[in-house]
N, C-alpha and C positions, 0 to 999 in steps of 0.2 A: 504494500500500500504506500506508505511513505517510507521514504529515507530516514537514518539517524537526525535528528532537531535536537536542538535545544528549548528541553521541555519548560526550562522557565521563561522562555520568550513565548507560552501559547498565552494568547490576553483569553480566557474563558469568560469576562463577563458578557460577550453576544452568545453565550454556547447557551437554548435553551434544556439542556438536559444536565447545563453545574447551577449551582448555587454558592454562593460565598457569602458566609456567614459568620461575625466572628465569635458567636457562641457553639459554632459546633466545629470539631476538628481543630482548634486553635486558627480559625478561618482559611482556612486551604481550600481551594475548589474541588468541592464534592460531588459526586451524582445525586439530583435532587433525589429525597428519600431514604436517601443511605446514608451513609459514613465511608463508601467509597472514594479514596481518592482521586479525582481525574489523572493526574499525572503517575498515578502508581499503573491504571489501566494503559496508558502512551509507554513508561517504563517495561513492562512486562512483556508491550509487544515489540521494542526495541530490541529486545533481552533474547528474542525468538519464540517466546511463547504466542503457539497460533491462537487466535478468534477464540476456537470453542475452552482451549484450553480456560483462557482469561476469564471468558463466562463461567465456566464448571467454579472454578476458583474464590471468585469473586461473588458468586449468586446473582448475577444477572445478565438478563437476556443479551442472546449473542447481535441482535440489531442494536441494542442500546451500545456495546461496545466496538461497532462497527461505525454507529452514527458516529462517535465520541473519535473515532481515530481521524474515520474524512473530517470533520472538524476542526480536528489539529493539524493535519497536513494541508488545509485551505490557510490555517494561519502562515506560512510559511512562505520568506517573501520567494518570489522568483529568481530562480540562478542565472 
């Protein structure tokens, strides 16, 4: 899907599927409804872990982790 990023340059606050909150997670961008971290989800598929692995893992649906990754590879400027 995408190339290695630098997962702290994703701005998640147009992503609607994070939230940033600074009562939950010490405010880290979460998947709304979880305690998910967005950038653990970008991390793990970095790392090689495919799609469904990250789902089974994480407890959530493999489109929710599929939207969340094109979202971060849309943040990314152009080479």
């Amino acid at each position: 899907m995408a190339e290695r990023q630098d997962i702290a340059a994703v701005d998640w606050t147009a992503c609607p599927l994070v939230e940033i909150n600074p009562r939950k997670v010490s405010g880290a961008p979460i998947l709304k409804g979880t305690r998910v971290q967005a950038d653990a989800i970008i991390q793990n598929f970095e790392d090689g872990s495919p799609v469904e692995e990250i789902s089974e893992n994480f407890a959530i649906p493999e489109a929710t982790v599929r939207a969340l990754l094109t979202f971060a590879a849309r943040q990314q400027p152009p080479q």
